[in-house]
Short mmCIF file of the C-alpha atoms (twelve columns), coordinates in Angstrom:
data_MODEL
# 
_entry.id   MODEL 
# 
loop_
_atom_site.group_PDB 
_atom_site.id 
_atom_site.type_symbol 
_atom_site.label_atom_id 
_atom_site.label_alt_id 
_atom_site.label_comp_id 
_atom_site.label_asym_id 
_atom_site.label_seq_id 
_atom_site.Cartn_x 
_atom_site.Cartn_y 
_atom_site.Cartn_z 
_atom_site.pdbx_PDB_model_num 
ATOM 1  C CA . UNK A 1  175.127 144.853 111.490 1 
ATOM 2  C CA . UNK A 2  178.115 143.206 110.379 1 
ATOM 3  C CA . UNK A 3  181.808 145.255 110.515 1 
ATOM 4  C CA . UNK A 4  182.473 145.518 106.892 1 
ATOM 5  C CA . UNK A 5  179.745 146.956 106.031 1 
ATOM 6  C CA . UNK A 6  179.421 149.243 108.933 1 
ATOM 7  C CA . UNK A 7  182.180 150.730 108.887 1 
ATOM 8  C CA . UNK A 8  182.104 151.565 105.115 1 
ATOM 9  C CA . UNK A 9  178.730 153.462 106.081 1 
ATOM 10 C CA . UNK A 10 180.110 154.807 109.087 1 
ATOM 11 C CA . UNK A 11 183.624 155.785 107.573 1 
ATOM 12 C CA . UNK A 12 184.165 159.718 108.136 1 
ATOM 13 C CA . UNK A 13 185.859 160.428 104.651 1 
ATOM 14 C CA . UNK A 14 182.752 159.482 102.797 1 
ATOM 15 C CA . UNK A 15 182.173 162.184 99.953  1 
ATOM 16 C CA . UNK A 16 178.817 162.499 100.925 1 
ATOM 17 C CA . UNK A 17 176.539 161.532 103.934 1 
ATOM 18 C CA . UNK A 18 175.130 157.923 104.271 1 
ATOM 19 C CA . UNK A 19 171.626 156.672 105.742 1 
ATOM 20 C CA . UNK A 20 171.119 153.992 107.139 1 
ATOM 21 C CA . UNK A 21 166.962 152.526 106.388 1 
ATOM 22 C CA . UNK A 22 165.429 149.373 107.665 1 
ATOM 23 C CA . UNK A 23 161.842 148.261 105.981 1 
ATOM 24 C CA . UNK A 24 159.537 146.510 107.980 1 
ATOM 25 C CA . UNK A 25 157.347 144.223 106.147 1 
ATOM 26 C CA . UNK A 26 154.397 142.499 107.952 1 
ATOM 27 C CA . UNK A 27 153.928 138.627 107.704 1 
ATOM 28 C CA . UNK A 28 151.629 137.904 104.760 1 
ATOM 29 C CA . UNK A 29 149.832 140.166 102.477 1 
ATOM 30 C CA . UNK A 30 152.223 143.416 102.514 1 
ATOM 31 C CA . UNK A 31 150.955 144.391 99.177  1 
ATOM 32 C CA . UNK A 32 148.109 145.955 97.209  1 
ATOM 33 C CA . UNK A 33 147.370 146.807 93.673  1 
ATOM 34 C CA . UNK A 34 144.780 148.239 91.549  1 
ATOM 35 C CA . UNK A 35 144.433 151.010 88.510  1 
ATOM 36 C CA . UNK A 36 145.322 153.820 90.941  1 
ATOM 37 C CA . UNK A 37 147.635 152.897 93.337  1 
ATOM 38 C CA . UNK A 38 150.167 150.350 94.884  1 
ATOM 39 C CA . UNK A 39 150.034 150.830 98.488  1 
ATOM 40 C CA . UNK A 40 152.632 148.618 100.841 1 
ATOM 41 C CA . UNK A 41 151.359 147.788 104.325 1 
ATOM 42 C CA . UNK A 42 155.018 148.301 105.533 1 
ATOM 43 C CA . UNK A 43 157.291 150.953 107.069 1 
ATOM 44 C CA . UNK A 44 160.819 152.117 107.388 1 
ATOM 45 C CA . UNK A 45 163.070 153.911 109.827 1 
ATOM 46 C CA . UNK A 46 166.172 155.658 109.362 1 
ATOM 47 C CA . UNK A 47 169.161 157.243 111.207 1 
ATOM 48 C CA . UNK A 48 171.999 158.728 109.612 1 
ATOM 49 C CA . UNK A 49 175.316 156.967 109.577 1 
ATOM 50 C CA . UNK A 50 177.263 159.778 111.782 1 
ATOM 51 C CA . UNK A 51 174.838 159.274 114.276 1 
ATOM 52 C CA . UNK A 52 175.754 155.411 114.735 1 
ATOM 53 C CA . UNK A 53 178.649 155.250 116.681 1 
ATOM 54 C CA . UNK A 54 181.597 153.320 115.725 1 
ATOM 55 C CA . UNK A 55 182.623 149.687 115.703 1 
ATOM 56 C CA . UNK A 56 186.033 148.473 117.686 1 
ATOM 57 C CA . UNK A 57 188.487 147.411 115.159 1 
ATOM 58 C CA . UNK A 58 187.947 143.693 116.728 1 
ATOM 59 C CA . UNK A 59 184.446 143.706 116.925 1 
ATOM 60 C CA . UNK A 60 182.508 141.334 114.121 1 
ATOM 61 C CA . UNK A 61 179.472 143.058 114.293 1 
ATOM 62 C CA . UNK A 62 177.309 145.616 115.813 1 
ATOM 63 C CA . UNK A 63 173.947 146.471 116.926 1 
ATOM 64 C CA . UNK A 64 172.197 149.323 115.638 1 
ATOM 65 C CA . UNK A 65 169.217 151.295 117.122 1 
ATOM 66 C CA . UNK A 66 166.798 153.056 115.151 1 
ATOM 67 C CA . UNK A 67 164.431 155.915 117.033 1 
ATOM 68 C CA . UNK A 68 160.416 155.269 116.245 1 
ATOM 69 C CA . UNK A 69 160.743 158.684 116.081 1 
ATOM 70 C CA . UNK A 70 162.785 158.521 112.700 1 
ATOM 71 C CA . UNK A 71 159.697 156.762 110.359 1 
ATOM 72 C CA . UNK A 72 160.532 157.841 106.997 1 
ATOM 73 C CA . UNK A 73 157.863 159.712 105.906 1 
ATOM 74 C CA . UNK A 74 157.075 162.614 103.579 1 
ATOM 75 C CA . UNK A 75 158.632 165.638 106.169 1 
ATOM 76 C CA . UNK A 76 161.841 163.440 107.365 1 
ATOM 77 C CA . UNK A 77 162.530 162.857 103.530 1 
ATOM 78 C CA . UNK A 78 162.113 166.352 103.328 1 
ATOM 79 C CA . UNK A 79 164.423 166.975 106.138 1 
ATOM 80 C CA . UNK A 80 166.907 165.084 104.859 1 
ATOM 81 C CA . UNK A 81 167.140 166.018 101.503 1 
ATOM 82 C CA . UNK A 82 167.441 169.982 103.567 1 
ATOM 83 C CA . UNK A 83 170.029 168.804 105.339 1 
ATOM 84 C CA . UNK A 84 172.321 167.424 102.343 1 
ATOM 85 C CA . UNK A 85 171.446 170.357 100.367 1 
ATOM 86 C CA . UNK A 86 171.960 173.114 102.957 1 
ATOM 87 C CA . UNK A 87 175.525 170.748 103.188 1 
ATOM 88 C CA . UNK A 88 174.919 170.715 107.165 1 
ATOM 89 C CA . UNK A 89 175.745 167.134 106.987 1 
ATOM 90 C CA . UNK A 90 179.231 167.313 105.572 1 
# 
């Protein structure tokens, strides 16, 4: 990830907490339609910003690791959204 915009996601006197999500889209047809649904063939991790580390005031960029364990699904949303509103990531 690139410094700038690291460590504005990273920076500690945010008002409120920051995520960080990366989508994962397959090669070709990630998408399907009909008159009930649109369902993605894709999937996303997360990992909140406090939890990345820092960024050396000369460094350009940084690599970022995102734990399989972390798919954003219906309980981590859920977990998260507990976490912000129980203020336990402030």
């Amino acid at each position: 990830m690139k410094a700038v915009p690291f460590k504005k996601l990273t920076n500690p006197k945010r008002f409120a907490p920051a995520y960080l999500g990366v989508l994962l889209l397959p090669a070709g047809g990630w998408l399907e339609q009909d008159e009930e649904r649109l369902v993605t063939g894709s999937r996303m991790y997360w990992q909140s910003a406090a939890d990345l580390g820092s960024i050396g005031d000369d460094g350009a960029s940084k690599t970022v690791r995102l734990p399989r364990s972390n798919l954003f699904d219906i309980p981590q949303l859920q977990g998260i959204m507990k976490t912000i509103g129980d203020r336990g990531d402030w």
